[in-house]
C-alpha positions as CSV (number, residue, x, y, z in Angstrom):
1,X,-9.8,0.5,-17.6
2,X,-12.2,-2.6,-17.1
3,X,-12.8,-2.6,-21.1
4,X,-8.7,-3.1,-21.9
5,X,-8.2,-4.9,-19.0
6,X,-10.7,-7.9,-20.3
7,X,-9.0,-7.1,-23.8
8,X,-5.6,-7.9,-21.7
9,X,-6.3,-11.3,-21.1
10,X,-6.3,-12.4,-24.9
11,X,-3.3,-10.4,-25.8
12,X,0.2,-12.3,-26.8
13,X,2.9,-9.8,-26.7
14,X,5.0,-9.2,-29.4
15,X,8.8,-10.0,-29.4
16,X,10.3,-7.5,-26.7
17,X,7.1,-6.3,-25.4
18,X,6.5,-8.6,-22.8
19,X,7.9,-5.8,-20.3
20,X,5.6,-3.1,-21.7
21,X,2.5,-5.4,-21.6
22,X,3.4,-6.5,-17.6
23,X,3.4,-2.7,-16.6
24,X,-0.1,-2.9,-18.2
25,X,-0.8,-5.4,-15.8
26,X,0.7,-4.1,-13.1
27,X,-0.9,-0.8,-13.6
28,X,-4.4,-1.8,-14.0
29,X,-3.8,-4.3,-10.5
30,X,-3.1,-0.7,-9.0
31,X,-6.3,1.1,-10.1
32,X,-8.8,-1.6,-9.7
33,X,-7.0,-2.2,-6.1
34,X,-7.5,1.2,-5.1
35,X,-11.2,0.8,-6.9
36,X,-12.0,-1.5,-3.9
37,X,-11.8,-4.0,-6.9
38,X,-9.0,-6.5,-5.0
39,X,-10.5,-10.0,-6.3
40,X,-11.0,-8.1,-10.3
41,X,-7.2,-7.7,-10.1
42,X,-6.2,-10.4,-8.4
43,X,-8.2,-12.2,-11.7
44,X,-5.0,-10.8,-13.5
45,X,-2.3,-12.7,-12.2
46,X,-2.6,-15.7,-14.3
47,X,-2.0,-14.3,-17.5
48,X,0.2,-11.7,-16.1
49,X,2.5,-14.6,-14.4
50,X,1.9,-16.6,-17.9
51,X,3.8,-14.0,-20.0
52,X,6.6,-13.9,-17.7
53,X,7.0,-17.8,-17.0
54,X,7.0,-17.5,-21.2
55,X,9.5,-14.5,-21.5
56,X,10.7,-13.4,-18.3
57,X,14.5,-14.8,-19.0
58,X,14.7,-12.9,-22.1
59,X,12.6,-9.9,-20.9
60,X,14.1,-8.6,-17.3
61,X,11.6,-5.8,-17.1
62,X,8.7,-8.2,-17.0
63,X,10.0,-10.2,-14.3
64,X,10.6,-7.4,-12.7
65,X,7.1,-6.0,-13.4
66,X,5.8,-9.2,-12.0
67,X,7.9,-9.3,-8.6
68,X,6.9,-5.8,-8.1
69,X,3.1,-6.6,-8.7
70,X,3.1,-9.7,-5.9
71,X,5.5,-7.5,-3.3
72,X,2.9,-4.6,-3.5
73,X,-0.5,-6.9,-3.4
74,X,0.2,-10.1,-1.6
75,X,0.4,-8.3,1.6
76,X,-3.6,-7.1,1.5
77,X,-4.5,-9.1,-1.6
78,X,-3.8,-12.8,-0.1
79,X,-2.5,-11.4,3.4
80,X,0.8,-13.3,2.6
81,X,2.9,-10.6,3.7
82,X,6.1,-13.3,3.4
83,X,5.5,-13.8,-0.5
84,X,5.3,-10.5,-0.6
85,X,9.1,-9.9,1.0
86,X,10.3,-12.4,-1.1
87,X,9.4,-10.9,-4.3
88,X,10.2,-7.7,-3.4
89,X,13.6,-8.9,-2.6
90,X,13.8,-10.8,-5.9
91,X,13.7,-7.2,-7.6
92,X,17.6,-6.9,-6.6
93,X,19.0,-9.4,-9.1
94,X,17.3,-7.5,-11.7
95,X,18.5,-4.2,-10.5
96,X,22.2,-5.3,-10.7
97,X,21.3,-6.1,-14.4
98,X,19.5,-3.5,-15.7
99,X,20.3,-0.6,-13.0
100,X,18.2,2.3,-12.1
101,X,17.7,4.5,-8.5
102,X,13.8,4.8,-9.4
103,X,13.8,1.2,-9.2
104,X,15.6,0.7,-6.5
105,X,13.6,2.9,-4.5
106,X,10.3,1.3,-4.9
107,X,12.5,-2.1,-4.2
108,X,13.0,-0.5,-0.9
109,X,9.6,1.2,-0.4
110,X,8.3,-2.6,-0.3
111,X,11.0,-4.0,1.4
112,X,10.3,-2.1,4.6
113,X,6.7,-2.2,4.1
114,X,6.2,-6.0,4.1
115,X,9.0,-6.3,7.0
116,X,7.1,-3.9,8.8
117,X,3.9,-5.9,8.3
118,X,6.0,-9.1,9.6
119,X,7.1,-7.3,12.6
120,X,10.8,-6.7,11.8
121,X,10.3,-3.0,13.0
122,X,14.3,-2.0,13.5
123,X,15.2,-3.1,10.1
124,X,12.1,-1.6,8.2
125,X,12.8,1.5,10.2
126,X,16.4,1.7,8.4
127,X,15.1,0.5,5.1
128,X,12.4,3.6,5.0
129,X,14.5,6.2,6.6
130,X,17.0,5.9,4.1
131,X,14.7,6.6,0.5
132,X,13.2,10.1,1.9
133,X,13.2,10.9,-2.1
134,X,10.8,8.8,-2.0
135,X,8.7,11.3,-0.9
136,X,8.8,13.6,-3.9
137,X,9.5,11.2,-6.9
138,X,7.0,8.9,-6.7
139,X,3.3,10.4,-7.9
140,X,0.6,8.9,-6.5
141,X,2.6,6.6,-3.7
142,X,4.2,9.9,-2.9
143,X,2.4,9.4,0.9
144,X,3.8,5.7,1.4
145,X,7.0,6.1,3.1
146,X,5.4,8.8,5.3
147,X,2.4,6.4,6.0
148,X,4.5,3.3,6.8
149,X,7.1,5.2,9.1
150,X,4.1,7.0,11.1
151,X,2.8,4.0,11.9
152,X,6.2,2.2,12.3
153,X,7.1,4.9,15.2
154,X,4.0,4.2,16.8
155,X,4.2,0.7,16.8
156,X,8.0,1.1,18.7
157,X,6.3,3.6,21.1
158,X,7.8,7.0,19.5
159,X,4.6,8.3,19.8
160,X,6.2,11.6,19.4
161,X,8.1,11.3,16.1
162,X,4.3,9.7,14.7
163,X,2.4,12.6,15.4
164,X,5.3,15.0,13.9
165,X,5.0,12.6,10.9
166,X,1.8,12.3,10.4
167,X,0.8,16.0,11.0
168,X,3.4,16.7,8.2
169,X,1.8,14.2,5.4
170,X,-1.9,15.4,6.6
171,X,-0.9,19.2,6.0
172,X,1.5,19.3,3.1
173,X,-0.8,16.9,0.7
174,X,-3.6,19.7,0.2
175,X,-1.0,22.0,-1.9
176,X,-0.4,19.1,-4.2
177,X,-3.9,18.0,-4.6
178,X,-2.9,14.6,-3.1
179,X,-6.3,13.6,-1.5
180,X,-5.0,10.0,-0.9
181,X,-1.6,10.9,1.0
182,X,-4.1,13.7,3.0
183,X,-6.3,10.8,4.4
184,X,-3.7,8.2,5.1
185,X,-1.8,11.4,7.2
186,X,-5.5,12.1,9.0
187,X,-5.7,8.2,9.3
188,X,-2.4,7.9,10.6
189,X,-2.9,10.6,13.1
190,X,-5.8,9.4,14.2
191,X,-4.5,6.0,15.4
192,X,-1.1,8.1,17.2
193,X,-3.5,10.7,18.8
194,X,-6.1,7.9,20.1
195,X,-2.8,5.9,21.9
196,X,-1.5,9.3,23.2
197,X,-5.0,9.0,24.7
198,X,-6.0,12.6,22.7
199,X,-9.4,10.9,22.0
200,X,-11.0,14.1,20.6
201,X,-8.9,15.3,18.2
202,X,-8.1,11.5,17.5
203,X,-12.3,11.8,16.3
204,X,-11.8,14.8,14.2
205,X,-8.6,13.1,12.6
206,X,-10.7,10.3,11.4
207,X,-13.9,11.4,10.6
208,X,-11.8,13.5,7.7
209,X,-9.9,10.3,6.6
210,X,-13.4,8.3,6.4
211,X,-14.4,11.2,4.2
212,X,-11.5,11.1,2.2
213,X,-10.4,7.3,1.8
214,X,-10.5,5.1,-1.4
215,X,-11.8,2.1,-1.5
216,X,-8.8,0.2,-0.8
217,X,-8.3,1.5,2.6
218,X,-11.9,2.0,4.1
219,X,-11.8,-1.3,5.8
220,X,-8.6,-0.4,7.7
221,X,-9.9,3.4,8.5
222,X,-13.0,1.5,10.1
223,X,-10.7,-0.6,12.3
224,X,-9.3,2.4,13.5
225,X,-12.2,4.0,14.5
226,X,-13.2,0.8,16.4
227,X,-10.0,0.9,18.3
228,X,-11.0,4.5,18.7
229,X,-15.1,4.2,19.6
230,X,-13.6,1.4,21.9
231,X,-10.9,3.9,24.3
232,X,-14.2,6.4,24.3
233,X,-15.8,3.7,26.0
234,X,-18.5,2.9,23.1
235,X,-18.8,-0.3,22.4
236,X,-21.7,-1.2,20.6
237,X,-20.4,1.3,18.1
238,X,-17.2,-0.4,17.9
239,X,-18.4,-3.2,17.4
240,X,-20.3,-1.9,14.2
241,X,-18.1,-0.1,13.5
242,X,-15.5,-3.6,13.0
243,X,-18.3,-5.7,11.6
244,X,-18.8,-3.0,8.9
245,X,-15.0,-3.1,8.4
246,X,-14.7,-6.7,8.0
247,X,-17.8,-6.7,6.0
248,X,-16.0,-4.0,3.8
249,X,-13.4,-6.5,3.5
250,X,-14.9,-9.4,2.5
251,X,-16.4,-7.4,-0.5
252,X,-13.5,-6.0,-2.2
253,X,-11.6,-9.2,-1.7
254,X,-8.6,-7.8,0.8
255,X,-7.7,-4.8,3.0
């Protein structure tokens, strides 16, 4: 991946591939983000956003590419979870162009997740409770919509419906070999079961995340377990335990 993606930044698309080469974009963003590589793919935007500022009004798919890169990353990347709703609600135009269900689910996947992260709980509630597909269709972000809504619930108090939720992504991944939706459904658990004031299976939840987690999301498993080593009354370890985090952070360039 890091070979083609420093071959990437010399390439001039062809006529009519400038959608093709912004999914390779897109796609190597992903991987080095969930490397713990944040700042090497944030390095890509320029001459990602260059190809579409060239052929985006002939091209829909890259512009669509390109509004799907920022509404996934900006959130975490330049924690600019507003940009990020923007762009994912920029994707609609495109969609009453071109069409598709597959895109308009990830449309909404992102939609609720930066609204969530701005604090618009109701309306992101609605806007992931209506794509449950979402749950089977969508390969490695199979665990998302899951993810968001677990934490969602708990942030409204529905402490209840978050464990249910959680419990299920935790113990369904394993049969699909989904490591990364396992630990974000032990993450999520963790941080339900530590506010239902469960503070020893809310341990055992998050030791197996920490154990599990990519890159991407260590820094926010470690501010969990603060939260966690802070209601066990431990507070020199959580305070290590959020430096670390932070530290984390600052050397993958987002969380």
């Amino acid at each position: 991946v890091g070979a083609n993606v420093r071959r990437a930044h010399d390439v001039t698309p062809a006529p009519g591939a400038a959608g093709g080469m912004s999914l390779v974009f897109l796609t190597a963003s992903f991987i080095l983000d969930i490397l713990g590589r944040i700042s090497h793919a944030s390095a890509l935007e320029e001459p990602f956003h260059a190809i579409v500022r060239a052929r985006g009004d002939q091209e829909p798919f890259a512009r669509m590419w390109w509004n799907y890169a920022v509404g996934l990353r900006a959130s975490y990347a330049h924690d600019d979870p507003w940009n990020a709703l923007q762009h994912s609600d920029a994707i609609q135009a495109i969609v009453d162009i071109i069409g598709g269900d597959s895109i308009v689910r990830n449309m909404q996947l992102m939609r609720g997740m930066n609204q969530w992260f701005l604090g618009a709980l109701a309306t992101a509630g609605q806007v992931l409770e209506g794509i449950p597909s979402a749950d089977t269709v969508m390969g490695l972000a199979n665990s998302q919509r899951r993810f968001f809504l677990s934490w969602l619930y708990a942030d409204r108090g529905a402490l209840d419906q978050a464990r249910t939720l959680a419990t299920q992504l935790a113990e369904s991944c394993p049969a699909h070999q989904d490591h990364l939706g396992e630990s974000r459904g032990r993450w999520a658990l963790a941080a339900v079961l530590r506010r239902m004031g469960d503070l020893e299976a809310a341990e055992r939840e998050i030791q197996v995340a920490l154990a599990m987690a990519v890159p991407l999301e260590h820094p926010g498993i470690l501010g969990t377990l603060s939260a966690l080593r802070l209601a066990q009354g431990r507070a020199a370890e959580a305070l290590t335990a959020a430096q670390d985090a932070m530290s984390r952070c600052a050397a993958i360039g987002g969380c």
